[in-house]
Structure formats: C-alpha cells, structure tokens
N, C-alpha and C positions, 0 to 999 in steps of 0.2 A: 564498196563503201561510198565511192563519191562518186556524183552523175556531176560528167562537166555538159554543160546544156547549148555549149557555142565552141566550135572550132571548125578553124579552117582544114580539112589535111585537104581538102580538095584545092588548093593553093598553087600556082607554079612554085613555092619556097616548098612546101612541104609534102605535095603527092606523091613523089617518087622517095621518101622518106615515110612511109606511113608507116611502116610494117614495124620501124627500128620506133617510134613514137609512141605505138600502140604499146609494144612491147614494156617501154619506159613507164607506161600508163600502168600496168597492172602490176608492177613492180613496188607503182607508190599508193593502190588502193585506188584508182578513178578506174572502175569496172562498169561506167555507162556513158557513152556520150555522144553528141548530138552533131556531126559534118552539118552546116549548116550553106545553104548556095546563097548565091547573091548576081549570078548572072545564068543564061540557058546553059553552059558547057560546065560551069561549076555545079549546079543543078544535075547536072546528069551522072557527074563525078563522084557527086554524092550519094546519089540513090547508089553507082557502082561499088562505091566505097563500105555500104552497109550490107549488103549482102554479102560483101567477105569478111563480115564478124556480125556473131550473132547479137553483139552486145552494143553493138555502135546501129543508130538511125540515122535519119537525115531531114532535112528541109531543101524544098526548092519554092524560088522566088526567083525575082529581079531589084538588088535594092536601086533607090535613088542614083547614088553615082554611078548605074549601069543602064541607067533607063534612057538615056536618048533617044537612041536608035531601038528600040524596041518597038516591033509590030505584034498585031493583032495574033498572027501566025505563032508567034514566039512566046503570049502568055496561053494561046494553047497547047504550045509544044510544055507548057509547066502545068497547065490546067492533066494533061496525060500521065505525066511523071509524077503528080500528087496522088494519082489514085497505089503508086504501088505500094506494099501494106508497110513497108519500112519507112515512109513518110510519114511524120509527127506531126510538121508543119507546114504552113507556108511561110515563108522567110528568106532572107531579110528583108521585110521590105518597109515603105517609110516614107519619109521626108528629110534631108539634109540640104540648110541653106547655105554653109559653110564654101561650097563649088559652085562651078559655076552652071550647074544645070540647071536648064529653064524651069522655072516653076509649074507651071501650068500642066507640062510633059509627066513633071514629077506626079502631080495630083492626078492626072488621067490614071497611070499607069497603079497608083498607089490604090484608088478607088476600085479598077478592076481588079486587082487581088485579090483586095477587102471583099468583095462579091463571090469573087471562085471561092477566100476559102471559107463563107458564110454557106454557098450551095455544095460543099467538100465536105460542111461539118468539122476543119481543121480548124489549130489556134492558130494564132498568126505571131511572127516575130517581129519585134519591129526596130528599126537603126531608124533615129532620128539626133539629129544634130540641127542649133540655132534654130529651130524649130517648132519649139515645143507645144506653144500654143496653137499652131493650126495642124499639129500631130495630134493631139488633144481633143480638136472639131472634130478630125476624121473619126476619132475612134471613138465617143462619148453618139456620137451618129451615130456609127456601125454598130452598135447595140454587141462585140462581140467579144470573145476572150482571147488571151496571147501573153504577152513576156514582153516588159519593155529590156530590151539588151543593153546592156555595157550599159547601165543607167548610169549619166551626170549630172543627173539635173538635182531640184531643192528637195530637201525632205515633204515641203508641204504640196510640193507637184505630185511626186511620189504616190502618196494619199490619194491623189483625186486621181489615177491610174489605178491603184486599188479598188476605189472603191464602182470602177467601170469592168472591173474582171480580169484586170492584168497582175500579175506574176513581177516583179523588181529583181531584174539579177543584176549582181556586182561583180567587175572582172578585175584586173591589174590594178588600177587607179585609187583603192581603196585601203591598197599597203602603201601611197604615196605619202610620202615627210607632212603636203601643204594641199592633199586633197580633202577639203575640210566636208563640202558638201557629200561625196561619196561615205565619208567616216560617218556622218550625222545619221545618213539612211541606212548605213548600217545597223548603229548603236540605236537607234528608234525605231525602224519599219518592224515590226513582228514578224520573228523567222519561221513562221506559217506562209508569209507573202516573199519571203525571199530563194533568189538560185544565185547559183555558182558559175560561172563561166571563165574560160582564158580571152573568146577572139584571137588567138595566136593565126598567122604570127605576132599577132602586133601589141603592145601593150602590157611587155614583160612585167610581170609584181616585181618588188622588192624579193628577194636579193638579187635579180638578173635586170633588173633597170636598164635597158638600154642594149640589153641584146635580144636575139630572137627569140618570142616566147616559143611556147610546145605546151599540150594538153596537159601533159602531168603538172604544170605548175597551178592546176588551178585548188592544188591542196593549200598555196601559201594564200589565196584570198577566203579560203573557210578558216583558216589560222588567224587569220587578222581578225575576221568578223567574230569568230570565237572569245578573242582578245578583248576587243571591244565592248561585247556584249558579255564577256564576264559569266563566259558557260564553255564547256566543252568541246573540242574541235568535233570529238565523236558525235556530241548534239547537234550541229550545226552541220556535218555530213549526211546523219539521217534523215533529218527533218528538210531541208534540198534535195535530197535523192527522190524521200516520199512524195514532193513538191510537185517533182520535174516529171514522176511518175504519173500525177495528177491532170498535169496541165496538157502532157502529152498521150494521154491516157492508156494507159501502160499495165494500171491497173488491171482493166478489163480488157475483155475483147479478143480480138484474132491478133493484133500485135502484138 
C-alpha cells in the first residue's frame, strides 16, 4: 500500500536490524521501499540490501556531506553499481551549505553524477540544504528528472522543481506543531507531484519526535498529508505508490 521512497537500513543504527524493520514494514502496509546510499560502502549496502527482498530497491550516490575525499575511482566504482537492475536511482546527491564542505568539491562531484545518471538514463535524488538556489542552477541546466528529498524549502520553490521534472517528497517534518512551510507544500503541491519518505534514522514524525525513526513510520507522514489535504490516507498512499512507481519506473521494464 505504501512505497517509502528514502531510508537508510544501510545505516551503522539500522543494518544489522533490517530484517526486524522490514518485518515491522509490512506489518503496517509500506510493501515498497527505496535503501537509498549517500556514500561508496553505503552504496553497495544498498544494492546488497535489495536483492534480499524482492520489494525493497536502492540508490547509489555520493551526497555532499560525503563528497570530500571522493575520487574519480569512486564515482566509477557508483557509475558500476548503477547499472545493476535493482537500482532506481542515483542518489543522494546535491548541494548542502549548512557544513563545512568546500563548495567547489561539492559542485564538481554533484555535476559528475548529474552526467552518469543523464548517460544511465536514471532520475536522480537529491539532498540539498541552504542551498537552494544554486541546487536550482544545477538542475534547471541539467535538463533532468528526480525527487527533491526531505523537501524544506517554500511552496513557491516547490513549483519551480516541478515544473523542471522533479517529484516533492515530504518526510517527518510535516507532522511538525511549527513546520509551516512543509504543511503549506503539503496542503498545495498536487499529490500527482508528491512521495512519502522517513530518511530514518533521522527525523522521527509526530508521535516519535525525538527518537529513532524506522521505515514504517512513513505511514504517519501520508496521515498528516491526508489530513491536510482533507482526502484519504488510502488516496494519498496510492497515488505516492503510483508516483514513486513512475519516477523510478517500475512500471515498465525489466525492474
């Protein structure tokens, strides 16, 4: 019923706990979801992670806060691990100005993604923080499709990532008391353009605020947006599933 389109089980908090996760997963109806990487060893944890269930895929990337030390070698070693068929995406990858990672490093490595997964034919995921406008350059260039993640930004940002071929998914932040901006893109973006994600571990919804999130809880951010939008949590689980299916194309094909 529900595709969560962003978790970590490839995680030191949660890999050697996947099985009990998963388990909890289909327990509460999320029967798809997406291991996404963000460095080379989580990247490969992922692809491992998807071939022991038919139902779970993956992404490999390198995002921004993993990018320093990244060589040439190492987005080949992800350029190889894209080709296998349980790979949806490439991701997380991006721009965050929030650390202290140099810029430049960030934009090199962000732009060779952007190229593997335009000649992959993959969408792309993207983690951007403080960022947004030259997350925005990159991508409004790249002529390409993806999923902006854990979206924080304005509803009228929003828009202008729509209308360049991105996907708006909303994670924890949007069952928050005084997240006003995530509520707005809720209650406004057209759930044709919206997914569902945790990012667990981090960024427990409402009722777990402050502890460690896990996959299944990405049923209380379709309940809030349900709420919101003043329609059915069941509407709001299919129409993300058929979303998620779209963007990762799932639909057709050999995956």
């Amino acid at each position: 019923m529900y595709f969560n389109t962003h978790t970590h089980l490839n995680s030191e908090e949660q890999y050697e706990r996947r099985d009990e996760l998963i388990k909890r997963c289909l327990e509460e109806g999320v029967t798809q979801m997406t291991v996404v990487g963000y460095d080379l060893e989580s990247s490969r944890l992922g692809v491992q992670i998807a071939h022991e269930y038919d139902f779970v895929y993956c992404t490999v990337g390198i995002s921004p806060n993993d990018c320093e030390e990244t060589t040439d070698e190492d987005l080949e070693e992800i350029k190889e691990l894209a080709k296998d068929p349980k790979v949806v995406a490439i991701g997380e990858i991006g721009l965050d100005y929030h650390w202290d990672v140099p810029h430049d490093k960030q934009w090199d490595v962000f732009a060779k993604q952007i190229a593997m997964a335009k000649e992959l034919d993959l969408p792309i995921v993207i983690h951007s923080r403080d960022a947004s406008e030259d997350t925005y350059r990159f991508l409004s260039e790249a002529k390409h499709r993806g999923i902006m993640h854990c979206y924080g930004g304005s509803y009228e940002m929003a828009l202008r990532y729509i209308d360049i071929g991105f996907y708006i998914s909303l994670a924890g932040p949007v069952t928050f008391k005084n997240a006003r901006k995530p509520k707005e893109v809720a209650t406004k973006v057209p759930l044709t353009s919206l997914l569902i994600e945790t990012d667990d571990p981090y960024l427990s919804p409402v009722p777990f605020r402050g502890k460690r999130n896990e996959p299944a809880n990405v049923i209380y951010v379709a309940r809030q947006i349900a709420e919101l939008k003043g329609i059915s949590v069941e509407e709001v689980a299919n129409t993300t599933k058929h979303n998620a299916e779209t963007i990762f194309d799932l639909n057709h094909g050999d995956k």
